[in-house]
GUBAGU-283943 format. One record per residue (C-alpha): x negated, z negated, y negated. Coordinates in steps of 0.001 Angstrom, whole numbers, padded with zeros to 6 digits, always signed. Example, Ala and Ser with C-alpha at 12.3 -4.5 7.8 and 13.67 -1.06 7.14 Angstrom:
-012300-007800+004500-013670-007140+001060
***
This chain:
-103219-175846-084649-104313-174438-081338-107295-172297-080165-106716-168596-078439-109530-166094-077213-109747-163264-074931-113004-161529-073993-112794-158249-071821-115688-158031-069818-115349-154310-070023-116134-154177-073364-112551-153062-074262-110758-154252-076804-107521-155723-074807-103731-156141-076208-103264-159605-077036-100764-161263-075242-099496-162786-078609-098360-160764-081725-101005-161430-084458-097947-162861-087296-098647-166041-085104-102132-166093-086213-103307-168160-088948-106766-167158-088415-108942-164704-086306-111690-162970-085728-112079-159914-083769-115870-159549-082575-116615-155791-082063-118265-156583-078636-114654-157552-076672-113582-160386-078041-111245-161649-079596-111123-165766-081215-107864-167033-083251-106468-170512-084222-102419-170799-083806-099860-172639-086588-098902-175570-083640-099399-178040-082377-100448-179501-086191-103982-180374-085100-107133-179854-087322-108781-176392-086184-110950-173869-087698-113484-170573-086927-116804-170207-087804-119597-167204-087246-122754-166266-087578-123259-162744-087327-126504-162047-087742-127031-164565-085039-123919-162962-083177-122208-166259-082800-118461-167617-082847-116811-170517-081997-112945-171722-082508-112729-175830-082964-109690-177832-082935-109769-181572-082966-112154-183952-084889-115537-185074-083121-115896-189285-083338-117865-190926-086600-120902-190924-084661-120956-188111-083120-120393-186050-086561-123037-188068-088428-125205-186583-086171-124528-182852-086370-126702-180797-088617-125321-180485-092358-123033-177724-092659-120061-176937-095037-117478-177236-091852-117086-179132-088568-117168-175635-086971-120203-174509-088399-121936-177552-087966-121371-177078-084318-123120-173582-084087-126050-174871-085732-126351-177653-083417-126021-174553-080290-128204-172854-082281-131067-175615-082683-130519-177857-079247-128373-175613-077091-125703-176108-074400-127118-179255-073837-126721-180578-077163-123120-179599-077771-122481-181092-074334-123556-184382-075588-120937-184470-078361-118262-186562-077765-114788-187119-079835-111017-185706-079480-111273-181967-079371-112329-178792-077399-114050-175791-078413-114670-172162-077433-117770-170629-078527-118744-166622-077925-122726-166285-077755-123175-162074-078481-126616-162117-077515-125943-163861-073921-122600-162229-073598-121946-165630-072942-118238-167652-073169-118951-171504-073326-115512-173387-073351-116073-177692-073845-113993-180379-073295-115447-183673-074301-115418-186861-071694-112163-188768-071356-110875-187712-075432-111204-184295-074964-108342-182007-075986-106618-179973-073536-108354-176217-072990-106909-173605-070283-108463-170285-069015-107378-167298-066681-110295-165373-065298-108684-161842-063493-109072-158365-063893-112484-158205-066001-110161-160025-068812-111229-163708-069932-108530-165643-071546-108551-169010-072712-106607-171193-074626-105147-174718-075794-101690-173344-074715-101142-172333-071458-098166-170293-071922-100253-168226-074284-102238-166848-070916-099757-166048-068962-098255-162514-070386-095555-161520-068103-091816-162508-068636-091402-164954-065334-093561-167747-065718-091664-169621-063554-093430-167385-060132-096744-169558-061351-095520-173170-060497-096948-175294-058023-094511-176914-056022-096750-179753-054743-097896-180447-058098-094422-180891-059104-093786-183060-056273-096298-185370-057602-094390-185651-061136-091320-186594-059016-093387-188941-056852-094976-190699-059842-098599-189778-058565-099796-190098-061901-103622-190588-060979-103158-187327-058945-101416-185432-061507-103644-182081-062514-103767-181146-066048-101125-178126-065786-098861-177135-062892-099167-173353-063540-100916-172230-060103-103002-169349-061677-104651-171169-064489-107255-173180-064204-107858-176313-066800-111023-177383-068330-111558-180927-067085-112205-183973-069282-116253-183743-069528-116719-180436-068217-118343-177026-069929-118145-174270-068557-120290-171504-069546-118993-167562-067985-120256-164548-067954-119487-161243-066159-121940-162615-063350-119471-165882-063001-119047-169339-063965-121454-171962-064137-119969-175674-064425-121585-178525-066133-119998-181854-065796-120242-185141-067216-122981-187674-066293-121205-190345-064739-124311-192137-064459-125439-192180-067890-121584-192269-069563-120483-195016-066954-123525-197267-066277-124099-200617-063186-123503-203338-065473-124499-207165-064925-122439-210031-065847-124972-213092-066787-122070-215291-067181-118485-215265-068162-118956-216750-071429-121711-214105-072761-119527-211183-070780-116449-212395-073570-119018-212450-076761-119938-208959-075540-116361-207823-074745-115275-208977-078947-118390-207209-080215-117516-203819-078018-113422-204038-079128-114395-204812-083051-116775-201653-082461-114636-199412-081025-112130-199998-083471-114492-199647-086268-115517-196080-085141-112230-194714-085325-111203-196437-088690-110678-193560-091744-110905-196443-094811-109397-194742-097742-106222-193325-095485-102950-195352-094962-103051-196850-091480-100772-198786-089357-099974-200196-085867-097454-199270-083545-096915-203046-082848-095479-205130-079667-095883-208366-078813-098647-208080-076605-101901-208923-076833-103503-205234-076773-101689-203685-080566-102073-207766-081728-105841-207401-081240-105912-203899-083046-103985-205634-085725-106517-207778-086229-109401-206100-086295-108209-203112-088532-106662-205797-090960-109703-207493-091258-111654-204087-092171-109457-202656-094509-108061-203397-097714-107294-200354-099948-104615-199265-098550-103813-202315-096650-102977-202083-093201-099148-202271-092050-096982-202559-088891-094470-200035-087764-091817-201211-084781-088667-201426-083684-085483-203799-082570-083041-204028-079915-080476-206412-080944-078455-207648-077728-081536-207330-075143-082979-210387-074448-085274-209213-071986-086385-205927-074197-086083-207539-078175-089081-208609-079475-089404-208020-083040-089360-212175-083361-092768-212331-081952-093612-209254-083884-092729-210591-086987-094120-213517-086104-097574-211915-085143-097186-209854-089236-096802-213160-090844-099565-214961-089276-102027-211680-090112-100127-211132-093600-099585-207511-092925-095906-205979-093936-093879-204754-091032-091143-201706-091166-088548-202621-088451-086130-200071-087451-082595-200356-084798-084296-198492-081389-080769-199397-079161-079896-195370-079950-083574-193975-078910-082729-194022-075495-084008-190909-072862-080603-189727-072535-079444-189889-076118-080774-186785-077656-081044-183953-074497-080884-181291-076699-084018-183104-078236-086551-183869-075727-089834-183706-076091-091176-180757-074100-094830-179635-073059-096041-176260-072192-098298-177434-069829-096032-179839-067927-092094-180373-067187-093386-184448-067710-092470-185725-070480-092823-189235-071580-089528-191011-071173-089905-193342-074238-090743-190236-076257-087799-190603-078250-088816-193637-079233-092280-193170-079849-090899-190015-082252-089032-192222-084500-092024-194536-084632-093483-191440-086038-090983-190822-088110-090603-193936-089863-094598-194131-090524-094546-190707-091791-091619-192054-093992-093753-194993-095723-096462-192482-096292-098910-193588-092962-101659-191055-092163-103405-192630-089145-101254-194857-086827-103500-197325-083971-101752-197494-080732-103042-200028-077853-101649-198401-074718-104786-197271-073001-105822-200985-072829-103470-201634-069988-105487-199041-067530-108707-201305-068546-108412-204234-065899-109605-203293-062252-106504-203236-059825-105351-206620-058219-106697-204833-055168-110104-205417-055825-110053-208849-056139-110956-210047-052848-113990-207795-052801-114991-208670-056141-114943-212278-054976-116791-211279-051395-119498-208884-053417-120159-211941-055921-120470-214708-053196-117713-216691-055359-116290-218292-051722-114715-220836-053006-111695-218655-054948-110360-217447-051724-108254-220348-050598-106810-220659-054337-106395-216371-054523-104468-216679-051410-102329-219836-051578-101096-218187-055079-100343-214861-053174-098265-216999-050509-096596-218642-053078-095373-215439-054987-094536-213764-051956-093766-216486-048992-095123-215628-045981-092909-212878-044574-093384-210534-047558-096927-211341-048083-097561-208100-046768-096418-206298-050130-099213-208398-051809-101541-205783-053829-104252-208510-053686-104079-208525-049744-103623-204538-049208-106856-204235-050729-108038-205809-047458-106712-202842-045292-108559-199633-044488-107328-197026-047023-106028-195193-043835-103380-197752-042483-102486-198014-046535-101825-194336-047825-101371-192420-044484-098015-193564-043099-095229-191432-044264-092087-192843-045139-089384-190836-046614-087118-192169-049235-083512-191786-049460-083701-189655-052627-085572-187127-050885-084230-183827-049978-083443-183426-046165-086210-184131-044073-088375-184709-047176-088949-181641-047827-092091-180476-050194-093211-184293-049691-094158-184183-046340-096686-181079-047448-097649-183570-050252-098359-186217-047887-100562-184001-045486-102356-183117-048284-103029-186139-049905-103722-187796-046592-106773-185417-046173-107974-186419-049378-107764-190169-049207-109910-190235-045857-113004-189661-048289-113216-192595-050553-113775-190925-053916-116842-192461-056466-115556-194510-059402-112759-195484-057595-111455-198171-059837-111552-195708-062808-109027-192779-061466-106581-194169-063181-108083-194449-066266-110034-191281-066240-107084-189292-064371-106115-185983-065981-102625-187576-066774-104507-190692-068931-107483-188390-070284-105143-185401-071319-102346-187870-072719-104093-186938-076593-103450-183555-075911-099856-183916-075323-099459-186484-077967-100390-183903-080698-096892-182309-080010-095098-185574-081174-097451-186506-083477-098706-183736-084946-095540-182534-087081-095325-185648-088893-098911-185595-090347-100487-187956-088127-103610-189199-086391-102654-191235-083521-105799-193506-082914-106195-195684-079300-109310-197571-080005-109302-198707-076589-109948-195049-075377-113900-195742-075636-116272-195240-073192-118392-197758-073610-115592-200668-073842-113560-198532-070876-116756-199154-068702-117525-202615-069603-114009-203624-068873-113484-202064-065129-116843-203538-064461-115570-206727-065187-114966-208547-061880-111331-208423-061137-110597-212466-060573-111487-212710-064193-108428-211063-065454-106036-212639-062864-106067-216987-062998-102838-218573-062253-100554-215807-061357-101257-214520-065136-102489-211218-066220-105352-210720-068723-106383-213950-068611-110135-212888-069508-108188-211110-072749-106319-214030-073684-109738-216194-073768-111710-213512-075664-109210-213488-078023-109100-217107-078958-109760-217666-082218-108599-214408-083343-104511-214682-082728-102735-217726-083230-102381-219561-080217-098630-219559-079704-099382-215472-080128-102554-215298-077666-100884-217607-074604-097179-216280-074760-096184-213255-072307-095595-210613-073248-091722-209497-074291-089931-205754-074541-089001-204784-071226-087635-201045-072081-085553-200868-068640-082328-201742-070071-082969-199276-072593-083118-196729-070148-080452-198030-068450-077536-198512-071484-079015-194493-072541-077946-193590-069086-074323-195171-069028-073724-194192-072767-074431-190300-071475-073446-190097-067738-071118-187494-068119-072986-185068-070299-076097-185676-067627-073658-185122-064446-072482-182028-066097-075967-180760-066674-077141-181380-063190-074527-180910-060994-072974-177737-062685-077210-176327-062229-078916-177898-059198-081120-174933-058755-084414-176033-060475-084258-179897-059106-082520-179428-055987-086262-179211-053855-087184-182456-055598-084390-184523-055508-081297-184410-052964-078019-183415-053858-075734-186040-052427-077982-188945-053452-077804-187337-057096-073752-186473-056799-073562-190842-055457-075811-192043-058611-074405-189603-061244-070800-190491-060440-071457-194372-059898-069819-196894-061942-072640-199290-061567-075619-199976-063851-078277-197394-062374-081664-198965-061582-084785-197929-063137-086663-196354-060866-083566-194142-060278-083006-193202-064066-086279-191971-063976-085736-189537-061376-082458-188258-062793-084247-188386-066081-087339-186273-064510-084602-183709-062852-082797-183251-066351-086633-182439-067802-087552-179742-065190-084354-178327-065910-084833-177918-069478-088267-177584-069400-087835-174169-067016-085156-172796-069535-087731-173500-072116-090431-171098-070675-088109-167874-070132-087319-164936-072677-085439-166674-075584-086446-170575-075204-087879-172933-076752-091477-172834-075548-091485-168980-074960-093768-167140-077363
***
């Protein structure tokens, strides 16, 4: 479910902007508000008051183990939560932490607190205007006119074509504003008052003694972080690859549960050598004696199921392997799975190749600079070492990010990009703090829960990323970056933690299942339904994407490269996705 309120500052009771059928439950305060929890997405929510206190709040989501073992006792999550406002204040829901948001009404104060929790935090909107508050997990349930389409921001869509996804903002609706990951924001008719995270205290200086104690530390922080979000006594499973991130979960959880045991949940792709690799998943399930469910994936392509895709209110992105990920879904829901452990975050957990020569510099380690470089040389030669990432992070941020260079996809003279560009070149001249965290702690990463729930949600599900933890997301960007890079290999600091833990042939191989020749047969299987779509319409993509470079790769006999799937695939989701928001679609309340 989803949370709605409105709050007239007035004191006027206002017409909703929904119809109340899509209630499941409300409560209308007498002093101009108005609180509800929606039937979708399928997400835990509920309402709680205290009148005599004169106090409300709507909850969706589930606070982490901790976190609720140290609420006051209470007969619900919700009311819990107003007796810990009542007893410690603002201050004391803002330390809460866990995957949800809430919206609580304080009579007394005439105060509107809405709380997102740091980096798990669900998704929460709000439209301050007229003397009307309205806030809500749903964006298009704010916006109560007919043409929502008048509200987009073209430069945030530009950065969905551009693949910005560390600049990406939470929503591209210009008029409504998002609560950020770690924010609370507590409004009254006098105006808003913000209170953000403490970066300080959630993202501490750490110290490495030595690389030895830095790995014990790095198993205890994994084995901990898995153990908080562990439900023993539900069915779980992995969403297994043959990497070493889902391998480590699979670990871990099997070791620390039993009843159910733990099982495995992935797919095939018979004929793709370079995407295939349920042999090294099996291989990983009979090592750790857990069952695996294997199902064909060669038909979950991007462009198999248009009429399916996954669609967001918030966002025409949509997750390209979504299809994919669905019938995951599916098939756990199928062999009765009620919390499923996914690894992705892990990969935004090792600092940027970028930062490697600084590391090296800040640590006095002089003697890795001659070996860092003569392995750069060698992967690149000495005419493209240039496009090394490890020797751009030598270069001013200015001669890196503020030459513009238009690409041949690009509508005639580039269009909304050069705006982009001028934009984000004014930005990028003032080095932001935490820089080797945007990516992890970008709106995209921290709000990818929140759009999750929409996939995940209608088969029953808790999708779990035990990597998503602050404490082992901070320990590992701390981490100097040579560690994870030795030998032109990734995660090499991974691979040694996890010694003793995977079987060797497991913890040293690399890692299979590239998904670009799925991408790429789901194209040429569908080309002509896609040119049809896009060429017969080019109204909604046409800004993004120019028409003759589209009309060359839509009626091309040739296998279509990546990088240029994804752009036809992002034109056929604005598309849809703008259809979706007007009177009669699928997203339109």
């Amino acid at each position: 479910m989803s949370l709605w309120y409105q709050y007239s500052f007035e004191k006027q009771n206002q017409i909703s902007v929904l119809n109340s059928p899509v209630f499941q439950h409300s409560i209308k305060i007498p002093d101009g508000a108005h609180l509800a929890c929606l039937s979708y997405p399928v997400v835990k929510s509920e309402l709680a008051s205290d009148s005599q206190a004169g106090l409300y709040v709507a909850f969706a989501g589930r606070p982490d183990r901790v976190a609720l073992d140290s609420l006051p006792p209470a007969s619900s999550i919700s009311k819990r939560l107003l007796r810990c406002y009542q007893q410690g204040g603002t201050r004391a829901l803002h330390e809460i932490q866990g995957s949800f948001s809430l919206i609580l009404y304080d009579t007394s104060k005439q105060l509107t607190l809405l709380y997102r929790p740091f980096l798990n935090g669900l998704p929460l909107y709000f439209v301050h205007a007229e003397g009307v508050l309205n806030a809500a997990s749903n964006p298009l349930d704010i916006l109560s006119r007919n043409d929502l389409t008048s509200s987009l921001d073209k430069l945030e869509l530009a950065r969905i074509f551009r693949c910005m996804s560390t600049r990406w903002q939470e929503t591209v609706f210009s008029e409504i504003s998002a609560v950020k990951h770690g924010e609370m924001l507590l409004i009254t008719a006098a105006g808003i008052e913000c209170h953000t995270a403490d970066m300080e205290k959630l993202l501490p200086e750490l110290k490495f003694s030595s690389r030895e104690q830095a790995i014990t530390d790095y198993r205890v922080l994994l084995e901990n972080a898995v153990l908080k979000q562990l439900q023993p006594g539900r069915q779980h499973a992995v969403m297994l690859s043959s990497g070493l991130d889902s391998s480590s979960l699979a670990v871990l959880a099997n070791r620390h549960l039993t009843k159910p045991p733990l099982m495995a949940i992935s797919w095939s792709l018979p004929g793709d050598k370079g995407g295939d690799e349920s042999e090294q998943i099996a291989a990983i399930c009979k090592s750790l004696k857990i069952p695996l469910h294997l199902f064909d994936g060669n038909s979950y392509g991007p462009f198999d199921q248009l009429e399916d895709s996954w669609l967001l209110p918030e966002t025409p992105f949509t997750n390209p392997f979504g299809l994919i990920t669905n019938a995951v879904y599916q098939h756990a829901e199928a062999h009765g799975v009620e919390v499923l452990l996914n690894g992705n975050f892990a990969d935004v957990l090792i600092p940027g190749m970028r930062y490697i020569f600084s590391d090296i510099l800040r640590d006095h380690h002089y003697g890795l600079l001659l070996p860092v470089l003569r392995s750069q040389i060698k992967r690149y030669g000495w005419r493209k070492l240039r496009k090394s990432p490890v020797l751009k992070g030598l270069l001013p941020q200015r001669q890196r990010q503020l030459v513009f260079k238009p690409e041949a996809w690009m509508p005639m003279g580039a269009g909304v990009y050069a705006d982009l560009h001028k934009q984000e070149s004014q930005r990028i001249l003032q080095s932001p703090a935490y820089e080797r965290f945007a990516t992890a702690l970008s709106p995209f990463q921290s709000g990818y829960p929140g759009m999750d729930q929409y996939l995940s949600g209608p088969h029953n599900l808790r999708r779990i990323e035990p990597h998503r933890d602050i404490e082992l997301l901070n320990f590992s960007l701390r981490l100097p970056a040579y560690w994870h890079y030795r030998n032109g290999q990734m995660k090499a600091f991974i691979r040694e933690a996890l010694q003793g833990w995977l079987p060797e042939n497991i913890r040293l191989q690399p890692r299979a299942g590239d998904l670009s020749g799925l991408v790429q047969r789901s194209f040429s299987r569908n080309r002509g339904e896609v040119r049809e779509r896009l060429l017969d319409d080019p109204v909604d993509w046409s800004p993004y994407v120019d028409t003759r470079w589209m009309e060359q790769r839509l009626s091309d006999t040739d296998p279509i490269n990546y990088r240029d799937a994804l752009l036809v695939w992002q034109s056929l989701n604005l598309q849809s996705w703008k259809a979706a928001i007007k009177p009669g679609g699928r997203l339109f309340r």
